[in-house]
TIVOVEX-653299 format. One record per residue (C-alpha): residue in one letter; x, y, z. Coordinates in pm, whole numbers, padded with zeros to 5 digits, always signed. Example, Ala and Ser with C-alpha at 12.3 -4.5 7.8 and 13.67 -1.06 7.14 Angstrom:
! residues 2
A+01230-00450+00780
S+01367-00106+00714
END
This chain:
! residues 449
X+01627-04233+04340
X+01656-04289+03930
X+01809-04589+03830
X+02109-04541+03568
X+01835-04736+03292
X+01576-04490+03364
X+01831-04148+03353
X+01942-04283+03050
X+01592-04350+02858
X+01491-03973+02969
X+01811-03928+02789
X+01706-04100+02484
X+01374-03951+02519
X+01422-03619+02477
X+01759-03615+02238
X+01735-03389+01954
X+01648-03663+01694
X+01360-03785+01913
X+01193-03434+01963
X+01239-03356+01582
X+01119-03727+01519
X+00792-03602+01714
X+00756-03255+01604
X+00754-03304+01247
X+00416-03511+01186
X+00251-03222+01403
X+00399-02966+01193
X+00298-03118+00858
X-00047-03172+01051
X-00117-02850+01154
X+00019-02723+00760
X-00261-02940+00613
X-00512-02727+00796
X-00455-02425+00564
X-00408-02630+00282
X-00763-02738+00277
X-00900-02399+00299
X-00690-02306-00053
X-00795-02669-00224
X-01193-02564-00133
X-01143-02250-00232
X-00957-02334-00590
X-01260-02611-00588
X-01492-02335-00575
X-01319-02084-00766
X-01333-02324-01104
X-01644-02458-01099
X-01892-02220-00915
X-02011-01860-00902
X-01802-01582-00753
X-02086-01519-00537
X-02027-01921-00404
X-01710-01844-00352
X-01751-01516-00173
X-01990-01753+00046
X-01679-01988+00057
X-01459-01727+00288
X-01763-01564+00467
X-01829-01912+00566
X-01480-02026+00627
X-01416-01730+00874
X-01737-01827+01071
X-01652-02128+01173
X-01299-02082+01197
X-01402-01806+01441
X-01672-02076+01621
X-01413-02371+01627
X-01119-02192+01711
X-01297-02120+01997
X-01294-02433+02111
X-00936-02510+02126
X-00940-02596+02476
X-01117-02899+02382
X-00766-03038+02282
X-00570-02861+02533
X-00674-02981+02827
X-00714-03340+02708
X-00351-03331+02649
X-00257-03222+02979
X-00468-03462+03175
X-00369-03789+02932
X-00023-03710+02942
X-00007-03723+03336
X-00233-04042+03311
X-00043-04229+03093
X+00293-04091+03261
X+00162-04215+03612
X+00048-04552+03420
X-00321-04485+03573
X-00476-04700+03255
X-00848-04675+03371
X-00814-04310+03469
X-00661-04272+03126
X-00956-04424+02926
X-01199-04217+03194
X-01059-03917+03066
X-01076-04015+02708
X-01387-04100+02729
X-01485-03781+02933
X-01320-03552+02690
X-01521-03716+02405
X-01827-03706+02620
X-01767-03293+02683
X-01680-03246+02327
X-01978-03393+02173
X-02233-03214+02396
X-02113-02916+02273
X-02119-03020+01926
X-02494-03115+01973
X-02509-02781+02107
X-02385-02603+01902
X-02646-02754+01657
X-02907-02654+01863
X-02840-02317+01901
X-02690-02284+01466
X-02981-02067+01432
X-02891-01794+01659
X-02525-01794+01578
X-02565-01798+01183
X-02797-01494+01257
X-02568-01267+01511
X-02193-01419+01229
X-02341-01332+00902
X-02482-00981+01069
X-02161-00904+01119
X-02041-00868+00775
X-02127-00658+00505
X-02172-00924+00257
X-02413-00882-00090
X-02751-01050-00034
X-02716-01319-00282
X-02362-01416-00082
X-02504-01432+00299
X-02786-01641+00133
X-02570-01885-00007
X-02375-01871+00334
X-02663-01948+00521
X-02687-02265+00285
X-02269-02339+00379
X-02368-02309+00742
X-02679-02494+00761
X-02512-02833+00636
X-02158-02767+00771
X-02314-02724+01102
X-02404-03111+01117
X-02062-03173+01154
X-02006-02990+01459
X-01983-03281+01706
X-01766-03511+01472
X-01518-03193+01458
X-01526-03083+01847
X-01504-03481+01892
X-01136-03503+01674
X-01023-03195+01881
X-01057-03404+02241
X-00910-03716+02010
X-00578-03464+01858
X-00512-03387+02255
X-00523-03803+02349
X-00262-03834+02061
X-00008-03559+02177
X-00059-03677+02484
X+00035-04009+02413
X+00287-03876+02188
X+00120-04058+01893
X+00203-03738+01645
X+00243-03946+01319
X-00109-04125+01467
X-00223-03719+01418
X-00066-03705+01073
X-00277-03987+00930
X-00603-03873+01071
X-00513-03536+00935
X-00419-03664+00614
X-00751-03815+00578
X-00960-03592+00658
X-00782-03348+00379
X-00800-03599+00137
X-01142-03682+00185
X-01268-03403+00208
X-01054-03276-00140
X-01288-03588-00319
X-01619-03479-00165
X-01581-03153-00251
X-01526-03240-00624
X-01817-03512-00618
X-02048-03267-00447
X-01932-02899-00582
X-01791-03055-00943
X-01969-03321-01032
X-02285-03252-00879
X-02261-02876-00930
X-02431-02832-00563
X-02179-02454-00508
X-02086-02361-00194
X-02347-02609+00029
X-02175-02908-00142
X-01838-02844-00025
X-02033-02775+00346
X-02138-03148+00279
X-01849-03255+00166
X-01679-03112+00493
X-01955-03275+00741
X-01893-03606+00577
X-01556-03592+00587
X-01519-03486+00958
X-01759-03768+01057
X-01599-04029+00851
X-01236-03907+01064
X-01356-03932+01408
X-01470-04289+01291
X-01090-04342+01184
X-00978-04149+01492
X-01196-04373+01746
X-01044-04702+01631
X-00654-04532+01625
X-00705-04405+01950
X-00898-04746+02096
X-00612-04968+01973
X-00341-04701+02145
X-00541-04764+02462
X-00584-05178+02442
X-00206-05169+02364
X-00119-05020+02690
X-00326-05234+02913
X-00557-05511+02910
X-00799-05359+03116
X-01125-05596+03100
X-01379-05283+03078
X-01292-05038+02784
X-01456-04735+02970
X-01573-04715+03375
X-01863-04524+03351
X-01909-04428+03713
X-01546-04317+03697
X-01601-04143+03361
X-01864-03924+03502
X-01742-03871+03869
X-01853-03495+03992
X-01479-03433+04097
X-01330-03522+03781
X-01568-03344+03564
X-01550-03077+03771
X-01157-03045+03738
X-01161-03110+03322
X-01478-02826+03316
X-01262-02564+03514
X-00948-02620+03278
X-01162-02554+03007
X-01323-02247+03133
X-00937-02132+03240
X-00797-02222+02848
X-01137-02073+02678
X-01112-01742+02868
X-00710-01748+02733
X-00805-01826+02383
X-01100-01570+02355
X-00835-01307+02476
X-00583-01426+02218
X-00845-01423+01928
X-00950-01095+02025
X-00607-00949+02036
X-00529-01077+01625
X-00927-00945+01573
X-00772-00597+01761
X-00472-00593+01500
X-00704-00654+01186
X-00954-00375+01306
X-00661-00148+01356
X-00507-00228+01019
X-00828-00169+00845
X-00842+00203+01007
X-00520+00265+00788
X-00703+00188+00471
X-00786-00155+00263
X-00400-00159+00145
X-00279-00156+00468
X-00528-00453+00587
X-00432-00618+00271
X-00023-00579+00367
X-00079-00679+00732
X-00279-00984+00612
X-00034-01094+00449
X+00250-01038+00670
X+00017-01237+00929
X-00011-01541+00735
X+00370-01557+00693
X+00418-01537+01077
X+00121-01829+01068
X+00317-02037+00878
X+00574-01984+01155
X+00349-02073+01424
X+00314-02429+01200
X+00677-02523+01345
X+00698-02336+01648
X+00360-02519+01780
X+00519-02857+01653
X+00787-02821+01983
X+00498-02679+02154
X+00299-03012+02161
X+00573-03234+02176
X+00673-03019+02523
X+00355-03094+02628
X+00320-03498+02601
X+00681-03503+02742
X+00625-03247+03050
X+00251-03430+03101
X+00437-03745+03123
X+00706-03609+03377
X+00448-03484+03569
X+00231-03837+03626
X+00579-04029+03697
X+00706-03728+03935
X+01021-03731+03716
X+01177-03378+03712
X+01481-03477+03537
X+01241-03612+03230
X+01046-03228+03234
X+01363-03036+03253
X+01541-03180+02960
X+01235-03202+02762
X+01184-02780+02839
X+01559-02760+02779
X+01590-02880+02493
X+01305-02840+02316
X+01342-02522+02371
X+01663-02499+02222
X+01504-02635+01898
X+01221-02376+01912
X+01461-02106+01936
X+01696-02248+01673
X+01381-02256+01433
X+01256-01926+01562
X+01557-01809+01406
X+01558-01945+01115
X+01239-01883+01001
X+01275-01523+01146
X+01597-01505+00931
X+01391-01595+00631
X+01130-01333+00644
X+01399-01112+00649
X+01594-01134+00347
X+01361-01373+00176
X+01010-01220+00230
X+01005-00958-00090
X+00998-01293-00266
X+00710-01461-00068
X+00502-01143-00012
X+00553-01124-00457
X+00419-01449-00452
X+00069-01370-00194
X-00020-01049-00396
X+00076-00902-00730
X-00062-00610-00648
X+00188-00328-00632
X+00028-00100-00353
X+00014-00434-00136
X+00375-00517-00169
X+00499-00122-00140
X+00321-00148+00215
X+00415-00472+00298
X+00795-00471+00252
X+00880-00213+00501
X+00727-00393+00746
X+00878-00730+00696
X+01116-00643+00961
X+00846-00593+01243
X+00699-00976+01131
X+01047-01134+01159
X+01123-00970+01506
X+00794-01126+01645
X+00871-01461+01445
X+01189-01469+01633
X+01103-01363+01935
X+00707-01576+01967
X+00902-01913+01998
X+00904-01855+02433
X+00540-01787+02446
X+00436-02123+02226
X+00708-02311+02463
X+00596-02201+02800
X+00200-02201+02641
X+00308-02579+02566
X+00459-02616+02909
X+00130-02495+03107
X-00060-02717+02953
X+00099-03054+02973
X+00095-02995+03303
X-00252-02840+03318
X-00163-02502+03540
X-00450-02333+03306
X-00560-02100+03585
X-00173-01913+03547
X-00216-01955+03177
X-00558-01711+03214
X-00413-01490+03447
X-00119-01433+03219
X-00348-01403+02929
X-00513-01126+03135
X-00204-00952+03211
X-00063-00978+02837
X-00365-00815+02677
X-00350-00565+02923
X+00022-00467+02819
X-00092-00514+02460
X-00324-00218+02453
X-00140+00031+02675
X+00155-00032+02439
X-00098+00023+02148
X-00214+00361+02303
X+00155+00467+02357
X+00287+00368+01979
X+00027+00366+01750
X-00075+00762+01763
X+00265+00848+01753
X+00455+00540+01505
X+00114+00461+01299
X+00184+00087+01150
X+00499+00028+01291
X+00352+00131+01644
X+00042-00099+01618
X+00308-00394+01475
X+00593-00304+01797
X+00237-00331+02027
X+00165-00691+01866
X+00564-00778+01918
X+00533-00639+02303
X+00241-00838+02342
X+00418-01156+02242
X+00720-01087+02481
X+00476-01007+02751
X+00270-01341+02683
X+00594-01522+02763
X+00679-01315+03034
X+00383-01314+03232
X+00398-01686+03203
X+00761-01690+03322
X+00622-01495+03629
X+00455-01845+03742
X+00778-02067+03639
X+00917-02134+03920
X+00632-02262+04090
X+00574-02566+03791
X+00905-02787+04019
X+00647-02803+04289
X+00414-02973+04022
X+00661-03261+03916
X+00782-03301+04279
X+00468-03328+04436
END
C-alpha cells in the first residue's frame, strides 16, 4: 500500500507545471534539429556554388533517410532506463547504458563499412546533374565518419528521457548546433572547402557531442549510486539481455520503416498531381512537423514517467502521468491546430512566394489542421508503448495502420484527388492511435506485475 508521502510526490510529479517544466527543453531540442539544416544550407547558399548546395539537400535527405532509420536506437533505451532507474536497479541501469552504446556504435562502424554500397543504391535514386551527385558523393564520404558518434547520441538522448534529464538533452543539443554552425563557417567560409566542408564540419561536431554527452550522462549515473564498478561487463553483454534490447529494436525499426514509408507514400502521391502540388503539400507537411516539435515534447516526458511507474510497480504514478499529459497534448493539439487554421495563409506566405504554391496550398490548410489536432493520441500512446517497452503491439499496430492507410487511399484519392490522399493521411493517424488503443488495456498488467 502507498504511503500518503509517496501519493503525494506522484502528485507533485506529474502536476501540470512539472510536465511543462519537462517538455519544454525537448521541444526546443527537437526545434534545433531543423534549424541546423536551414543555418547549413544559408552557409552554403552564400558562400558556395548552387551546384554545392544542390549537393547540400541531396545529401541532407540521405542521411536523414539513413538515420531516421535508426530511431529505435533511442526508443528502446528509453524504455528499458526508465524501468531501471524506476525499480532503482543501478547496475542493470549502467548495463543497459552501456549496452545501448555498445549496439549503437556497431552499427555506426557498420554503417561505415558498408558507405560504399549505400551512397551507390541513395544517390541512384535521384535524378540529380552529374556535377551535383559528384559533389554528394564528396558530402557523404566525410559525413559518413560520423556515423557512430551520431547513432552513439541517439542511445545517449533515450538515457536522458529516461532519466528525465530533458534540459541535460537541451545542452547537448545546443552544442552540437552551435558547433557545428562554427565548423561549417571555418570549413565551407573560410576555407572555401563547399559542400564536403560542412560534411566535416558535421562529423566533428557529432564526435565532439557524444564526448560532452558521455561525461553528462556518466555524472547522472555516479549521482545515483556509488556503485564501485562503472560498467559490469559480463552483465553488459549477457545473451538474455541482449537478446531482449535486439528484439525491441527489430519490433520499433519494423514500426519506423512503415511510418517513413507511409510520409514517402504521401510525397510520391503528391508528386503524381504535378510539381505545384508536391511543392503545396511540402509545405503544409513541414507546418504539421513543427507540430510534431510539441506534441513529441509530452510524448517523451510520458515515456520517462510511465518507464519509471513501470520499474516501481506504481500504477497510480503511470495513470496520472497518461492523464494528464495527455490533457496537455490535447490542449496543444488544439492550439496549434487552431493556428493553422486561421493563421496559416500567413505562414504558408512566408515558406513560398510563389503564387501557384500558395493558390494550392490554402485550400488545404484545413485537411493539415484536422490531422494536427487530431495526431496528438497517436504521439501519446506511441510515447506510452515505449516507456514501457510493449514494442511488439507498437509493430503490430504499425502493421494494421498502414494497412487502413492505403485502403482509405484507394477509396478517396480516385474519387476526392488531394483532399482524398490528405483525409487517407488524417485516417491513418486516427487509426495509428486506434490500433494502439486496441492493446490498452492490457499495459495495467505491465505496472501491476
Amino acid at each position: 500500500m502507498l504511503t500518503a508521502d509517496v501519493m503525494d510526490a506522484e502528485r507533485a510529479e506529474t502536476s501540470y507545471r512539472s510536465l511543462i517544466s519537462r517538455a519544454w527543453p525537448i521541444i526546443l531540442a527537437n526545434a534545433a534539429v531543423p534549424t541546423l539544416g536551414l543555418v547549413d544550407t544559408a552557409i552554403i547558399g552564400n558562400v558556395a556554388t548552387t551546384i554545392d548546395l544542390g549537393a547540400i539537400a541531396l545529401g541532407a535527405v540521405i542521411f536523414s533517410f539513413v538515420y531516421w532509420s535508426f530511431g529505435f536506437l533511442r526508443m528502446s533505451t528509453t524504455g528499458f532506463v526508465a524501468a531501471a532507474a524506476g525499480a532503482q536497479r543501478e547496475a542493470e541501469l549502467r548495463a543497459i547504458v552501456a549496452r545501448a552504446l555498445f549496439m549503437a556504435f556497431g552499427l555506426g562502424i557498420l554503417l561505415i563499412i558498408l558507405q560504399s554500397g549505400i551512397a551507390w543504391v541513395a544517390i541512384e535514386l535521384f535524378s540529380a546533374s552529374d556535377a551535383v551527385e559528384r559533389v554528394t558523393r564528396g558530402y557523404f564520404d566525410l559525413r559518413i565518419w560520423g556515423a557512430p558518434a551520431t547513432l552513439s547520441l541517439f542511445a545517449l538522448m533515450g538515457v536522458l528521457i529516461g532519466l528525465g534529464l530533458s534540459k541535460q538533452l537541451l545542452l547537448i543539443q545546443v552544442f552540437m548546433n552551435g558547433l557545428n554552425i562554427a565548423l561549417d563557417l571555418l570549413f565551407a567560409g573560410v576555407f572555401d572547402m563547399g559542400a564536403p566542408g560542412v560534411a566535416l564540419g558535421t562529423a566533428l561536431a557529432e564526435w565532439a557531442t557524444l564526448a560532452l554527452g558521455l561525461v553528462i550522462v556518466v555524472r547522472a549515473l555516479k549521482a545515483r549510486s556509488a556503485l564501485p564498478k562503472l560498467i559490469d561487463w559480463p552483465e553488459v553483454l549477457r545473451k538474455e539481455a541482449l537478446a531482449s534490447m535486439l528484439s525491441s529494436n527489430v519490433d520499433i525499426m519494423i514500426r519506423t520503416l512503415l511510418l517513413i514509408l507511409s510520409f514517402a507514400f504521401f510525397a510520391d502521391q503528391s508528386a503524381r498531381y504535378g510539381e505545384v502540388i508536391l511543392a503545396s503539400n511540402h509545405l503544409l507537411l513541414q507546418l504539421v512537423s513543427f507540430a510534431a516539435f510539441f506534441l513529441d515534447g509530452y510524448a517523451f516526458v510520458v515515456e520517462a514517467l510511465v518507464g519509471k511507474a513501470r520499474g516501481a510497480g506504481r500504477l497510480g504514478l503511470f495513470r496520472l502521468a497518461v492523464f494528464r499529459s495527455t490533457v496537455l497534448a490535447a490542449a496543444t493539439a488544439g492550439m496549434l491546430a487552431l493556428l493553422l487554421l486561421f493563421g496559416g495563409t500567413a505562414l504558408i506566405a512566408l515558406l513560398t512566394d510563389i503564387d501557384a504554391v500558395r493558390e494550392a496550398s490554402v485550400p488545404m490548410l484545413g485537411f493539415a489542421a484536422v490531422y494536427v489536432a487530431v495526431s496528438f493520441a497517436a504521439f501519446q500512446l506511441d510515447g506510452i508503448f515505449i516507456g514501457l517497452s510493449a514494442t511488439r503491439e507498437m509493430r503490430n499496430a504499425s502493421i494494421h495502420s498502414i494497412v487502413v492507410y492505403f485502403a482509405a487511399w484507394l477509396l478517396l484519392a480516385p474519387a476526392f484527388g488531394v483532399a482524398g490522399l490528405w483525409a487517407a493521411m488524417i485516417i491513418y493517424v486516427i487509426a495509428r492511435a486506434a490500433a494502439l488503443g486496441r492493446y490498452y488495456p492490457r499495459l495495467n498488467k505491465l505496472i501491476s506485475g
